[in-house]
C-alpha positions in Angstrom: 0.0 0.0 0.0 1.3 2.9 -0.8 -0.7 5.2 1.0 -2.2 5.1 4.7 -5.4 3.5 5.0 -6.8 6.9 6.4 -5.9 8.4 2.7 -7.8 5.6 0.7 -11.0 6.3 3.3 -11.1 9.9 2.4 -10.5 9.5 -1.4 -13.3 7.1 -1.2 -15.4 9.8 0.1 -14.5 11.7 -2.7 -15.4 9.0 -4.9 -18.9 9.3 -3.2 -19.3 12.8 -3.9 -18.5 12.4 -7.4 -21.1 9.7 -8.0 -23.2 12.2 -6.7 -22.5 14.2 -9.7 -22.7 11.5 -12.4 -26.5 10.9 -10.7 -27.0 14.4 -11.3 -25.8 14.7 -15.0 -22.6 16.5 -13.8 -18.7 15.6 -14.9 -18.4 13.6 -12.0 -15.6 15.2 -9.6 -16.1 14.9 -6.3 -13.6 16.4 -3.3 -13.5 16.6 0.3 -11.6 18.4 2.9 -10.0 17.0 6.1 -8.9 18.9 9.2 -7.3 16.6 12.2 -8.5 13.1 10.4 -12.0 14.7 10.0 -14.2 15.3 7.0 -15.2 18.7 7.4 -16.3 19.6 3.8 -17.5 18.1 0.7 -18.6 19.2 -2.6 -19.1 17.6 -5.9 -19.0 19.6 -9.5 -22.6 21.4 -9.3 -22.0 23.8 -12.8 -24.9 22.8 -14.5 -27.3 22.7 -11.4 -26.2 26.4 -10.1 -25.4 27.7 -13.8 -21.8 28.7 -12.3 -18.7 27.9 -14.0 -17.2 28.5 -10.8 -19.1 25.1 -9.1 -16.0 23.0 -9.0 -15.6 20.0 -6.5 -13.0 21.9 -4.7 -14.6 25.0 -5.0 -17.4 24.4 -3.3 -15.4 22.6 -0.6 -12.8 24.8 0.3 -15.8 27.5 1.1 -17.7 25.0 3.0 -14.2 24.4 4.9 -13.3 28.1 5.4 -17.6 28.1 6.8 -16.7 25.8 9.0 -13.7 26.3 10.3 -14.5 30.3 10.2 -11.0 31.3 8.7 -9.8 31.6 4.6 -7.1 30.0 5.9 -6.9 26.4 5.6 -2.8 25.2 6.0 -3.9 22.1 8.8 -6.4 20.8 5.9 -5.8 18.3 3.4 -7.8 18.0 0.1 -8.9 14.6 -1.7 -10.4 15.3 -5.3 -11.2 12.7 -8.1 -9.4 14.4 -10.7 -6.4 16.6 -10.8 -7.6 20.3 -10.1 -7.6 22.9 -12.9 -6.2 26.5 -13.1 -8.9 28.0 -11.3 -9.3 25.6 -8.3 -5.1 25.3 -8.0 -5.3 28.8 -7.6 -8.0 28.7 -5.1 -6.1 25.9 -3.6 -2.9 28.4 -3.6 -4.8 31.1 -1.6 -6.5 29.3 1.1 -3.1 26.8 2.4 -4.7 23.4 1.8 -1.4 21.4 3.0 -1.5 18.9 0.9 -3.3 17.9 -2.3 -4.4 14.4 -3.1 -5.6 13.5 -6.5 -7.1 10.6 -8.0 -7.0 10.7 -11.8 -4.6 13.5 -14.1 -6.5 15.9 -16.3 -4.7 16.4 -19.1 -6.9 18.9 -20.9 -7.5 21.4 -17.5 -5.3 19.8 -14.8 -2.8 22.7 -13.0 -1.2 20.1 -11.1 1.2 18.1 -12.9 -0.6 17.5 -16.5 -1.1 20.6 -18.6 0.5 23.0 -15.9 2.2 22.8 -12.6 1.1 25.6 -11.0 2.5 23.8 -7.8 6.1 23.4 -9.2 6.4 26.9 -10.8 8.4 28.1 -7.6 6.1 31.4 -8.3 4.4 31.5 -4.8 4.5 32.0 -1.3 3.1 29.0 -0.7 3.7 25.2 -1.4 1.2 22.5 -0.7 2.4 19.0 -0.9 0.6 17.3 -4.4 -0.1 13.3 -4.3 -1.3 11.6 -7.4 -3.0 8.3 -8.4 -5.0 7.4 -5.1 -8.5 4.9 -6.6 -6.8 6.7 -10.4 -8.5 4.1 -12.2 -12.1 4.6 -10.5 -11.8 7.9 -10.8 -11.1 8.0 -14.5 -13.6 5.3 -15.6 -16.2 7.8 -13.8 -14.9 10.3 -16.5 -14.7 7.8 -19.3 -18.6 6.6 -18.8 -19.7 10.2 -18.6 -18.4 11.4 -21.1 -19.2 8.3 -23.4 -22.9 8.9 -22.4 -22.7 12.3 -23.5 -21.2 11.2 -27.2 -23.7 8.7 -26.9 -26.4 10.5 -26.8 -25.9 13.3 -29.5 
């Protein structure tokens, strides 16, 4: 194993968040946000539901994190997405702290983390969370792959 067992419990629960999204017609990205071994946020992509381009996975967790914790600043919490994050939600990523970053699946057409860009590994920032890669990678991309296949499918 090359991760704790604690890590593959909470990228599960982002698995579970992202299911949430392929039931609701949504790219299926799921993400959830622990602070001391505890789930305090979740999201799932929600851009179609809210009509918000801005209704990422992490998005909508790191605000339900900074609700909960009461402070933008989240450098003691740790984020576990399905897929690797894109410019927008590396950046938010950037701004609030998160510690460290684990990822399911890369993103090669959006991903800021290692794929497309490395927004991480520029050296361009004040602040450096740690980035982890490939944790349930092949779930998380066949959640992608039968999405998107329905979508082609269908037109």
């Amino acid at each position: 194993m090359l991760f704790s067992e604690q890590t593959y419990k909470f990228m599960f629960a982002a698995l579970q968040e992202a299911e949430k999204a392929l039931n609701e017609n949504e790219v299926p990205i799921g993400a959830v946000i622990v602070y001391q071994d505890k789930i305090i946020a979740r999201g799932y992509n929600q851009t179609e539901r809210l009509k918000d381009a801005t209704a990422h996975a992490e998005m909508i967790a790191i605000t339900a994190a900074s609700n909960y914790l009461q402070n933008w600043r989240l450098n003691e919490c740790d984020l576990y997405v399905t897929a690797e994050p894109c410019i927008m939600c590396t950046g938010a990523i950037l701004l609030s702290r998160i510690k460290n970053i684990y990822f399911g699946t890369y993103e090669p057409k959006f991903g800021a983390c290692g794929s497309l860009f490395n927004l991480i590994e520029s050296n361009k920032y004040n602040f450096k969370p740690n980035v982890y890669s490939g944790i349930y990678a092949d779930e998380s991309k066949n959640l992608l792959e039968k999405f998107f296949q329905s979508k082609r499918n269908s037109t």
